[in-house]
C-alpha positions as CSV (number, residue, x, y, z in Angstrom):
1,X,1.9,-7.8,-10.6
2,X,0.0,-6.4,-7.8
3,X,1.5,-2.6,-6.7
4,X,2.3,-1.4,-3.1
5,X,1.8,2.4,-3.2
6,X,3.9,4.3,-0.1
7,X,2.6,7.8,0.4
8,X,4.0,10.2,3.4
9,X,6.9,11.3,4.9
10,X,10.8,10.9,4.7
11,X,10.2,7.3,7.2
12,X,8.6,6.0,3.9
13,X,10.5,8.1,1.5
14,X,13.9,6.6,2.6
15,X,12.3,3.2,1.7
16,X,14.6,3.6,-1.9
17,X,16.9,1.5,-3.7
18,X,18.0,-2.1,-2.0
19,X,15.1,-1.5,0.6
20,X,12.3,-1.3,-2.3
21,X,13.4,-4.4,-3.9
22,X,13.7,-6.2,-0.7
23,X,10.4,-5.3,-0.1
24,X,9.1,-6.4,-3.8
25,X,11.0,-9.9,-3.4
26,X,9.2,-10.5,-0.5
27,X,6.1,-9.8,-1.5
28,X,6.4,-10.1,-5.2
29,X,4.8,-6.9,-5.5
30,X,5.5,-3.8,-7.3
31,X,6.0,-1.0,-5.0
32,X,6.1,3.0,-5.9
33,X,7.4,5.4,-3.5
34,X,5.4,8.7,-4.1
35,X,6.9,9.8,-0.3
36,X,8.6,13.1,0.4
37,X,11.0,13.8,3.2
38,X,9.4,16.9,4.8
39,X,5.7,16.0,3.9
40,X,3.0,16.0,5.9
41,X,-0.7,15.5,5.9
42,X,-2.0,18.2,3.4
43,X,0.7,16.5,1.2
44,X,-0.9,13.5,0.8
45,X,-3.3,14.0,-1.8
46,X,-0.5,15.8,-4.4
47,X,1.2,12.9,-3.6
48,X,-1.8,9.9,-4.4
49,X,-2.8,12.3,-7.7
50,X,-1.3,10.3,-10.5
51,X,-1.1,7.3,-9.5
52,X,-3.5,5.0,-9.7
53,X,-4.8,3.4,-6.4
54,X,-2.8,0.5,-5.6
55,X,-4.4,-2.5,-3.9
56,X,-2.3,-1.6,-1.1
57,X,-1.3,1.5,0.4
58,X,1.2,2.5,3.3
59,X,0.6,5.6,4.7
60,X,3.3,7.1,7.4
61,X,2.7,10.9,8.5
62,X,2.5,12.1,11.7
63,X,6.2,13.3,12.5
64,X,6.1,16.9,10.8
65,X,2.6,17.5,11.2
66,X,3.5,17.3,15.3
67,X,6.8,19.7,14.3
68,X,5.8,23.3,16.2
69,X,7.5,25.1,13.3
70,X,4.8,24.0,10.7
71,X,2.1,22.0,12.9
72,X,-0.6,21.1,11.3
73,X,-3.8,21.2,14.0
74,X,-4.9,17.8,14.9
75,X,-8.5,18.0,13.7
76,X,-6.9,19.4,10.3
77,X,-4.6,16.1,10.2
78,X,-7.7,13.9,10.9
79,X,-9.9,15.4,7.5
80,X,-6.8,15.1,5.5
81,X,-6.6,11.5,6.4
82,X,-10.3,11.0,6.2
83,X,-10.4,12.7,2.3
84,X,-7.5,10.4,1.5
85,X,-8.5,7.1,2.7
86,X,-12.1,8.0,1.3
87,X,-10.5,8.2,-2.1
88,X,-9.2,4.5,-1.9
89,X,-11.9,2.4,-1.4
90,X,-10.7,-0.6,-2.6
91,X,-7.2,-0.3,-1.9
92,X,-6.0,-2.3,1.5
93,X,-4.7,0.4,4.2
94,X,-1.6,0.1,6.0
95,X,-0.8,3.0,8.6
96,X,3.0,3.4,9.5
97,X,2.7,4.8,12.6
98,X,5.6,7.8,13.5
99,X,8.7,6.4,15.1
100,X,8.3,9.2,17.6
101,X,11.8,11.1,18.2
102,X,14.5,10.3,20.5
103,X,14.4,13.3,23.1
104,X,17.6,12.7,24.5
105,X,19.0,14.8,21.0
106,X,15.3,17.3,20.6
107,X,15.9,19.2,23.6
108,X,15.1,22.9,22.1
109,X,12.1,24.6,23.3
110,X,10.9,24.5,19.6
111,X,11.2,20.6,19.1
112,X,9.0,18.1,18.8
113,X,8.4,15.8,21.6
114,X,6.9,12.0,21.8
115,X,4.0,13.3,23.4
116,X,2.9,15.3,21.1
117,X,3.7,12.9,17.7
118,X,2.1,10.0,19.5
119,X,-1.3,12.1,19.8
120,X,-0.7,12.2,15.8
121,X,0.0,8.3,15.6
122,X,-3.1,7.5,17.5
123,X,-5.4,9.9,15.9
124,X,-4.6,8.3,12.3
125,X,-5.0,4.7,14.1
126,X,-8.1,5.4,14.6
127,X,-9.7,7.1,11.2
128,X,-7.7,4.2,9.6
129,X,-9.0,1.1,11.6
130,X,-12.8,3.4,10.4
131,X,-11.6,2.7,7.1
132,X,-10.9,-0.9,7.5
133,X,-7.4,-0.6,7.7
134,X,-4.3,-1.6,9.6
135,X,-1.8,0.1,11.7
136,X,1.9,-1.0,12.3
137,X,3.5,0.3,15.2
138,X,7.0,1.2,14.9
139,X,7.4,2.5,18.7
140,X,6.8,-0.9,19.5
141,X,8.2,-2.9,17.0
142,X,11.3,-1.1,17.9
143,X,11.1,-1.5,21.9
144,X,14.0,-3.6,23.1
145,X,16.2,-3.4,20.2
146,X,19.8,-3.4,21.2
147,X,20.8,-1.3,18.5
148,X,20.3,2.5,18.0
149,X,17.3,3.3,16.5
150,X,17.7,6.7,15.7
151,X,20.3,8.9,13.5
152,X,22.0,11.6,14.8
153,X,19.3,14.4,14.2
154,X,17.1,12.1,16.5
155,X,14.2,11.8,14.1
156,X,15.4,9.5,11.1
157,X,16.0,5.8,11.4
158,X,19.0,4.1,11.2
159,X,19.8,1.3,8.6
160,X,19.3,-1.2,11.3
161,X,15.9,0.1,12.8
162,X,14.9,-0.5,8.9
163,X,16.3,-3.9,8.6
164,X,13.9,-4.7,11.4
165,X,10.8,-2.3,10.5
166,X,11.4,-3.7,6.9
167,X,10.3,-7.1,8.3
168,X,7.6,-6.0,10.3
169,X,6.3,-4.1,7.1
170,X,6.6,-7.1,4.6
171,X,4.3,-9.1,7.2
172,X,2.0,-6.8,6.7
173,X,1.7,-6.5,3.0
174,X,2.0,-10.3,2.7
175,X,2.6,-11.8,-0.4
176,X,0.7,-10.9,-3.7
177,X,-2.3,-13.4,-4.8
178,X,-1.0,-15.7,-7.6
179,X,-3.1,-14.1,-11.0
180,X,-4.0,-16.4,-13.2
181,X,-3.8,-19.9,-10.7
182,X,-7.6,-21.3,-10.7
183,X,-8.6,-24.5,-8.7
184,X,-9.3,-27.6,-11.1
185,X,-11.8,-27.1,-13.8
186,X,-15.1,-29.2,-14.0
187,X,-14.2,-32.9,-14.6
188,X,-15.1,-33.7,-18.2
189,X,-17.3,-36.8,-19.2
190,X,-16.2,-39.5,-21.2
């Protein structure tokens, strides 16, 4: 069975349980979770080491390394990216671009704003298109929902704005090449 490998932060890592094998029915893949709520861009590679590359990988940081408190500098973010995505050469890339954060709830002069995380969003669009890879954006995908997207602390999704992202992201992955289904043999001679 082909093997979706998530890597990143908590909008990944909360991709558990009924979500993960919604995912694997709809693509009849395989998928392992190595997210971490909390993680950022120099988590990434602790996270890939022991696993094996996948031949797809979903990527989603961006949120915490925009978060003042533990920033990491844009430039930083973009060679972390680089040294990851150079280590899976073979693997299709997804990028799961940051929800942003609903500003109406970060108001502190310490939060993060949408400003700043969508610098991060684009920044990783760009080294992974480089790379040959993909990039879903959730802002978007999200725009015009009737629903609330956010939970209460204003970053997280709620389990609606994951029903719908959850679609989006099974489009991308697509469904797993059949192994083992080969096209008619030679015809054989009397």
């Amino acid at each position: 069975m082909s093997e979706v490998l998530l890597l990143g932060d908590s909008h990944l890592a909360r991709i558990r349980g009924e979500r993960t094998r919604h995912v694997e029915r709809e693509t009849n893949r395989r998928v392992v979770n190595a997210a971490v709520g909390g993680a950022n861009s120099l988590d990434l590679a602790r996270q890939l080491n022991g696993h094996r590359p996948a031949d797809t990988v979903v990527v989603s940081v961006g949120t915490n390394d925009a978060a003042p408190w533990k920033e990491v500098p844009l430039a930083r973010f973009g060679m972390e990216l680089t040294r990851l995505l150079a280590d899976l050469p073979e693997s299709r890339l997804i990028y799961l671009t940051s929800p942003g954060v609903d500003d109406r709830r970060l108001t502190g002069p310490g939060d993060r704003t949408n400003a700043v995380v969508q610098r991060y969003s684009a920044a990783a669009a760009k080294i992974f298109a480089e790379h040959g890879g993909t990039t879903l954006d959730v802002r978007s995908t999200l725009s015009g929902v009737s629903f609330e997207v956010y939970e209460s602390d204003g970053v997280h999704l709620t389990h609606r704005a994951y029903e719908r992202l959850l679609t989006e992201l099974v489009q991308r992955i697509g469904p797993a090449p059949h192994a083992g289904v080969t096209g008619p043999g030679p015809c054989a001679s009397p």
